[in-house]
N, C-alpha and C positions, 0 to 999 in steps of 0.2 A: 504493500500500500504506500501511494504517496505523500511524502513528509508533508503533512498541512501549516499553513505560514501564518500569522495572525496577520487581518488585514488592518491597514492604514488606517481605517474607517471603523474599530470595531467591529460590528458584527459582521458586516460587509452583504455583499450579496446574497449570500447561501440564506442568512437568516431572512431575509424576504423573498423566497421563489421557492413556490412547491416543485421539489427534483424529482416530478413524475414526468417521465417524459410521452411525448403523442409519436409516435410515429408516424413516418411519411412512408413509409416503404424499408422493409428490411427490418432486421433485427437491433440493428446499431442504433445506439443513442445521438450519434451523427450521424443527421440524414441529407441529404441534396435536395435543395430546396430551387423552386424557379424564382429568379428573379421579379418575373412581373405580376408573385405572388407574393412578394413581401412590400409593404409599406413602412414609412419612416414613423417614425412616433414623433408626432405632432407637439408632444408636450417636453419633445428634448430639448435639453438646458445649454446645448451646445448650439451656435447660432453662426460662428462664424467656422468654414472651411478652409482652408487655404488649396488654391488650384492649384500650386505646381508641385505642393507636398502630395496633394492627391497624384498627379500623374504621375509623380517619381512612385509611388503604393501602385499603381495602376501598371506601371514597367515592370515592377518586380514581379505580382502577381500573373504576368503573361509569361513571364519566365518561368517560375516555379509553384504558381498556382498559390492559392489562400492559405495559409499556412495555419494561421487562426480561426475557426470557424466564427461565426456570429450566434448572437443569440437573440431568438424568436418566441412569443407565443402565439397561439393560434385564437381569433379575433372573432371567425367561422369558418366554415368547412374549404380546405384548400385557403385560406385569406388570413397574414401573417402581419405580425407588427413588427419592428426591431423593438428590442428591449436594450441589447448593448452593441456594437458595432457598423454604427451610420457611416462611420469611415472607411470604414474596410467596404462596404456593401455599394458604398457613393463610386470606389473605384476601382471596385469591380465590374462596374457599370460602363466606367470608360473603358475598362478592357477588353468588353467584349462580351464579356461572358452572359450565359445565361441561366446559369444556376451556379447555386454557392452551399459551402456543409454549412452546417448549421445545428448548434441545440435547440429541439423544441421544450420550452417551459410554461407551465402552468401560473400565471402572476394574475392578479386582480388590478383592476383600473386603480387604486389607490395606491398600490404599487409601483406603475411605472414610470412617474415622473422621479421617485425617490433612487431607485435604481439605475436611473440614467444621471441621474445626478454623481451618484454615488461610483458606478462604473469610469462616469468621465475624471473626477475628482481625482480617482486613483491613479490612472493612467495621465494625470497631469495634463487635461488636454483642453480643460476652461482656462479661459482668460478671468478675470478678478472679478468683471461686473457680470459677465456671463454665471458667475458663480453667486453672485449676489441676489439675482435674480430670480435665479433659481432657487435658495433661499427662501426668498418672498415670499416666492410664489408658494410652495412648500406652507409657510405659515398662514395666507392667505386661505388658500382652498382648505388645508385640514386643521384650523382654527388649532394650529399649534402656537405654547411661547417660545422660544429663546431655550427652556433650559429642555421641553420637551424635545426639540429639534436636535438640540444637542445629543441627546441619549441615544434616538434614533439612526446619526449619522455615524455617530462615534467623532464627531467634535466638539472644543473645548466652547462653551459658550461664548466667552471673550474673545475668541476667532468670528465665530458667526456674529458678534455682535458688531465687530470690525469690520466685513463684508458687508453688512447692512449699511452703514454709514456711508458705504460708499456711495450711496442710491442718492444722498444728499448732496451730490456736488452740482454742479451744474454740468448740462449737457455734453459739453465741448469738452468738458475733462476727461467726463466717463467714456465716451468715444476714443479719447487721446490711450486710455488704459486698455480699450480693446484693438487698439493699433502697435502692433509689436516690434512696427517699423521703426517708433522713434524712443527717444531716451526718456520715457517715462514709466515709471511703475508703480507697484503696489506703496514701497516706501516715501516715493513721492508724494501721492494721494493722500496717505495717512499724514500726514505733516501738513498738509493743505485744508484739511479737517478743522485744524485747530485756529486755522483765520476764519471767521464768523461774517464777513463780508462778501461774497461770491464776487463783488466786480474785482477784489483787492486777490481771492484766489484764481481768476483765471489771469489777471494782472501777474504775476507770479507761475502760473502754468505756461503763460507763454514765453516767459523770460526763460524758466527750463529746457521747453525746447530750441526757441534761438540760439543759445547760449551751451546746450549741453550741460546744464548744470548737474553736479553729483548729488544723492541723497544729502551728504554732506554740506556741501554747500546751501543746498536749499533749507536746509535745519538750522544755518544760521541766517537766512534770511529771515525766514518765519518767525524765530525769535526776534529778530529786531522789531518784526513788523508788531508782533504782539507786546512787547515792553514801548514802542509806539503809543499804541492805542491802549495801554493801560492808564488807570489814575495817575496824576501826578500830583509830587508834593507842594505844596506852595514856595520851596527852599527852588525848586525848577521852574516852578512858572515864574520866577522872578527872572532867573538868568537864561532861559528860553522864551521869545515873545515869539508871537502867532508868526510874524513874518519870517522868523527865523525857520521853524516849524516847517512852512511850505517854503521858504529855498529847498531845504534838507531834503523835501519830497522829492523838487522838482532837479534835484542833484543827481537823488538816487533814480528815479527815471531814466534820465539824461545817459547816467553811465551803465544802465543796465547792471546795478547792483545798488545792497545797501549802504549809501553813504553813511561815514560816520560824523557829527557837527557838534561839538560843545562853544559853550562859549559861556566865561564869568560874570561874575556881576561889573567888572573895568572894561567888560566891551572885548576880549582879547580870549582867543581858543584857537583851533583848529578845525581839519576839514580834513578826512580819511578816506581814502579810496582804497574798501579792501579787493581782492581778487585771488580765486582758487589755484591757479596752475598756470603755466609762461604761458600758453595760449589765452587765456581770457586776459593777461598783463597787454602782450600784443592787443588784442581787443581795443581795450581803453588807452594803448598810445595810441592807436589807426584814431581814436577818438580825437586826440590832442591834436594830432597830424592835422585832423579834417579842420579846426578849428584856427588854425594859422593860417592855413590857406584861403 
């Protein structure tokens, strides 16, 4: 017998899918299934595919055939759902092919969005708000909280409760997360949480991507931006007046970072241009440069 592995997720799959299987023909619990027998599950949490990762799946499989079966249940007589393998099935399709192995299992409609979730999860194969989403929606339809959902997946509640949050940013961000193309991520996002302003977080999102900014980096802008907008004491409002205030702003705009500005009560401070790496220093001399000219 083979060595069984605890999964990622807890209980993982096995503990939601009755393992009776339906046969299609033949004795084997892997049966050949047709193609234009199977349909996608409509309530998968996975949304974005990538084409040429599919065609490269789609090359290999002409080569050496499906190596991983998929898994199916049966919806009615002959008429299949996927439960777990949309990718493997999506490029099988551009293969050519027209049947594929497949486990058949027994699941119930309340089951199969949790499954597909929990399948994709494992396999690392959501993106952050595809995963949030999914979540949601989880909570939404089966009028679960936070700590229920947790037990069910086998995640820590303050994970799901992180994912959730993300659902809060604005648009343009959540997009930016499901775009793997550019330098933005989960670490980013969570850092962008904590500005309470959305024009001042996407103000900041965009300076990421122009700039290539590091998780790092962005952890100390945020910090500025929020010791910013925090109270101040009145020992500061004396040696900081409003105008001073919106230079600083319009500094830190200017140079695509957080200027730093003091100034005493005799009128007399400084002005700090900080910068992460010789590439962003270039950056803000190409700044200096353009302004001589």
């Amino acid at each position: 017998m083979a060595k069984q592995t605890k999964s990622v997720l807890g209980k993982g799959l096995g503990a939601l899918i009755t393992m009776d299987e339906v046969n299609t023909g033949g004795s084997s619990s892997i049966n050949e299934v047709e193609l234009v027998k199977i349909k996608p599950n409509p309530d998968q949490p996975r949304t974005v595919f990538d084409r040429e990762a599919l065609e490269e799946l789609a090359a290999s499989i002409q080569a050496i055939g499906l190596v991983q079966p998929i898994t199916l249940r049966e919806t009615a007589p002959e008429q299949y759902q996927i439960i777990s393998g949309e990718r493997r099935y999506r490029a099988s399709l551009i293969a050519g092919l027209t049947s594929v192995p497949a486990y058949i299992k027994k699941a119930s409609d309340e089951n199969i969005m949790e499954m597909a979730l929990i399948e994709n999860i494992q396999r690392e194969d959501l993106n952050a708000i595809e995963i949030a989403l999914a979540l949601q929606t989880l909570i939404d339809t089966y009028q679960l909280t936070q700590e229920k959902l947790s037990e069910r997946i086998g995640k820590k509640r303050a994970t799901i409760a992180n994912f959730l949050r993300l659902l809060k940013l604005p648009a343009e961000i959540q997009m930016g997360l499901q775009n793997k193309d550019i330098a933005f991520d989960m670490g980013h996002a969570k850092l962008l949480l904590s500005l309470e302003d959305p024009s001042t977080q996407l103000m900041v999102y965009k300076q990421i991507i122009e700039y290539n900014f590091s998780v790092r980096r962005t952890e100390e802008i945020v910090h500025a931006l929020n010791e910013e907008q925090a109270p101040v004491t009145s020992a500061k409002k004396k040696s900081m007046a409003p105008e001073y205030n919106l230079l600083k702003r319009h500094l830190s705009d200017f140079f695509g970072t957080k200027v730093a500005f003091s100034i005493n009560e005799k009128g007399t401070g400084k002005i700090s241009i900080p910068f992460d790496s010789e590439q962003d220093l270039e950056r803000i001399m190409q700044i200096f440069d353009a302004i001589k000219k």
